[in-house]
N, C-alpha and C positions, 0 to 999 in steps of 0.2 A: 619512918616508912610512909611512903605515900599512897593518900585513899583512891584505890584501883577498882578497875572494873574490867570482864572480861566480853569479848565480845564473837562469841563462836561461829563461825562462818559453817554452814552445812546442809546446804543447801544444794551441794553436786550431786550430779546422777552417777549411778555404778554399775552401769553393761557392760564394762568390762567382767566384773564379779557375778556378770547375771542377775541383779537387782536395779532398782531401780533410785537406789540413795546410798550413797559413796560411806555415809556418815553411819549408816545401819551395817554393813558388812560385817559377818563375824570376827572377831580378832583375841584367841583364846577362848571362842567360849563365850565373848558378849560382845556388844554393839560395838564398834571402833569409837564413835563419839563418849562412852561411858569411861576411856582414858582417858582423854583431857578433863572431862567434869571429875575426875577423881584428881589431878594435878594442880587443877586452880582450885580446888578444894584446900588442900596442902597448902597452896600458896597463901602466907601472911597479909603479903599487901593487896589480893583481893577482897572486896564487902560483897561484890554482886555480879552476878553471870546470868548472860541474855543469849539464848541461842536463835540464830538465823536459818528457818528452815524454808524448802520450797514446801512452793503451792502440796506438790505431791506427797509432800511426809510431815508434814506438821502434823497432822493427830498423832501417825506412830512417834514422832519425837516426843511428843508432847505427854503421851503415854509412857512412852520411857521413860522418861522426868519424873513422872509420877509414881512410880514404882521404887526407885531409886533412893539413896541418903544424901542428895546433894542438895545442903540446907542452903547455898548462896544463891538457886537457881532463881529469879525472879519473874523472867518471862520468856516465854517463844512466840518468836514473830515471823510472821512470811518477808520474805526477801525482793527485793526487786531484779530487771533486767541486768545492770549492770553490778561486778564489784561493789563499786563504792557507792550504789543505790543501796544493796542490802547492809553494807558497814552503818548508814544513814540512818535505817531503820533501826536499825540494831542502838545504835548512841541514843536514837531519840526515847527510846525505853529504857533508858537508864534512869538513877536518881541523878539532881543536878547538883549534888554535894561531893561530887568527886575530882579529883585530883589527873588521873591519868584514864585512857580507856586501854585494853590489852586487846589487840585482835587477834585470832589465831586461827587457823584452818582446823578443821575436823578432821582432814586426810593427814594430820602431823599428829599421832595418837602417844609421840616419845618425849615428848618437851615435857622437863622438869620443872615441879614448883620454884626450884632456885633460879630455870630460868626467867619465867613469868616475874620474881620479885625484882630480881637483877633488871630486869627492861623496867620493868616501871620505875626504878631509881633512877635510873638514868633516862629515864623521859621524864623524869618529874624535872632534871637540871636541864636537859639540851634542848627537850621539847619534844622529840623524837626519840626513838632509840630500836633496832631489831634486831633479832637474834643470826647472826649467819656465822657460815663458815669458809675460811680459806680454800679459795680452789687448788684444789692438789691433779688432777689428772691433765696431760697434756690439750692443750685447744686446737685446733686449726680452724682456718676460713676457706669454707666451701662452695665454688660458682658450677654449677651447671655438673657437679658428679667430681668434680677437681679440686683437690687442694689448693687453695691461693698464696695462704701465708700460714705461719705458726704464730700465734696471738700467744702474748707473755701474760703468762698470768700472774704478775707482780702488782702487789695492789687487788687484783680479783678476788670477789666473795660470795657466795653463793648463799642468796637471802633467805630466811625462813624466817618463821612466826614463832612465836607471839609477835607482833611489832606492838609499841607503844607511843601512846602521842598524848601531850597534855589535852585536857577534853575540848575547854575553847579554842587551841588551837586548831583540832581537827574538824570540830562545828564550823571554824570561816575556812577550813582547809575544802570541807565535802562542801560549803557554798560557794566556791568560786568558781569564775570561770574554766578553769582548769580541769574542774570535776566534772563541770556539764562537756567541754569539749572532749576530751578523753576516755575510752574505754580502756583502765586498768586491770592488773591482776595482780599489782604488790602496792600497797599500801605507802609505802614511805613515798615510790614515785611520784604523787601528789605533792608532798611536801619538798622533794627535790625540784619538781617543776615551779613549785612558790621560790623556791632558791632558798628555803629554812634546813637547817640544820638536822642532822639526822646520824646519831650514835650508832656505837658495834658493840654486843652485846657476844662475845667471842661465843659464836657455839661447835658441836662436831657432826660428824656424818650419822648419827646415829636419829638425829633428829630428823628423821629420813621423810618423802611425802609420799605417801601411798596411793600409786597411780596404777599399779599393775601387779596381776594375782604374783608376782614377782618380788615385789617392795610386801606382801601382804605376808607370805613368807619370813623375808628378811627381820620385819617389825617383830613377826611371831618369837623369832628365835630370840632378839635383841631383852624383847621382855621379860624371857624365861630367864635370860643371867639375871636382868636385874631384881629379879623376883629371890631368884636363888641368892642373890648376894643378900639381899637385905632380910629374908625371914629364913631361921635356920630349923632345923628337925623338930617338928614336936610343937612349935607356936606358928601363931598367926599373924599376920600381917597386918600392920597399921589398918585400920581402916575395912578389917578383912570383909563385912559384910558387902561391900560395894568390889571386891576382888572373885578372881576366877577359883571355882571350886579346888582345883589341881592346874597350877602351874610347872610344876618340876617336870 
């Protein structure tokens, strides 16, 4: 297993939810970022997790942390203007005894510990690796209000985080030219623009990204199964201190 690190992006605003950090939003009951810290908890090939916050919410993040059982947390740092300014920030507060880095969004509050070790396996060999899914609903190309074409989605996949990248490679990845010309919003796209390599780590729709009191919903429900499926009548759930009082 290779030595991982996680790399939390959470730094978006949430006016749509009426707050002002995407990452705070209720979800059950507690902050939406307090999933993934309980996930890459879980996850074997994590040592250490650094969460990226803005300017705006670092103390409350930083307070949550602190209240919290999530012993891998290491540090929270403010983010920069762009993407892959605050992934930058983020790597550069790691330990430099690591193997892979995991990046994942905060508004993905469903990614399983299997997947977080799964990427990092397979970034520890490709170099890359991130988790998506097959696109299943029809596409079209749209000019000016009009259908153009119907786009085959053969081949199409619809990316999500964790992504993982060997560390040095993402270190000359976020210093190249590539990273200063470019404003990103998915991570692998750097390493495609170097022309490296970059694995599929099969995931499903459930690894859903929580953009709208709509997906906040969705997630809500998603959790309750998998809540229900894994702790039965009468006991508690792995971990249950860092879990929602009443999920059923």
């Amino acid at each position: 297993m290779p030595r991982a690190a996680a790399v939390i992006v959470a730094a978006g605003r949430g006016e749509r939810f009426g707050l002002d950090a995407k990452a705070l939003v209720p979800l059950l009951g507690r902050p939406m970022l307090a999933w993934s810290l309980d996930a890459i908890e879980e996850a074997a090939s994590v040592r250490e997790i650094v969460v990226v916050a803005g300017t705006h919410t670092r103390d409350r993040i930083a307070a949550l942390l602190a209240e919290g059982a999530w012993d891998k947390v290491v540090a929270v740092v403010e983010g920069g203007l762009r993407r892959q300014d605050s992934v930058a920030v983020g790597v550069h507060a790691l330990s430099s005894n690591l193997d892979v880095v995991l990046i994942h969004d905060a508004a993905r509050p469903l990614a399983t510990a299997a997947q977080y070790d799964a990427c990092a396996r397979l970034a520890a060999h490709h170099g890359a690796a991130i988790v998506a899914a097959p696109v299943s609903d029809t596409l079209k190309r749209v000019a000016d209000g009009l259908v153009t074409a119907t786009v085959t989605r053969d081949g199409l996949w619809m990316a999500q985080t964790p992504q993982g990248f060997r560390r040095d490679d993402l270190v000359a990845a976020l210093r190249s030219p590539a990273a200063r010309e470019t404003t990103l919003t998915d991570d692998a796209a750097l390493f495609e623009a170097l022309g490296w390599p970059v694995a599929i780590v099969p995931g499903d729709r459930a690894n859903l990204k929580v953009t709208f009191p709509s997906d906040l919903a969705m997630a809500e429900a998603l959790l309750r199964t998998r809540y229900d499926e894994r702790v039965k009548p009468g006991t508690e759930a792995p971990g249950s201190p860092r879990k929602p009082a009443a999920v059923g």
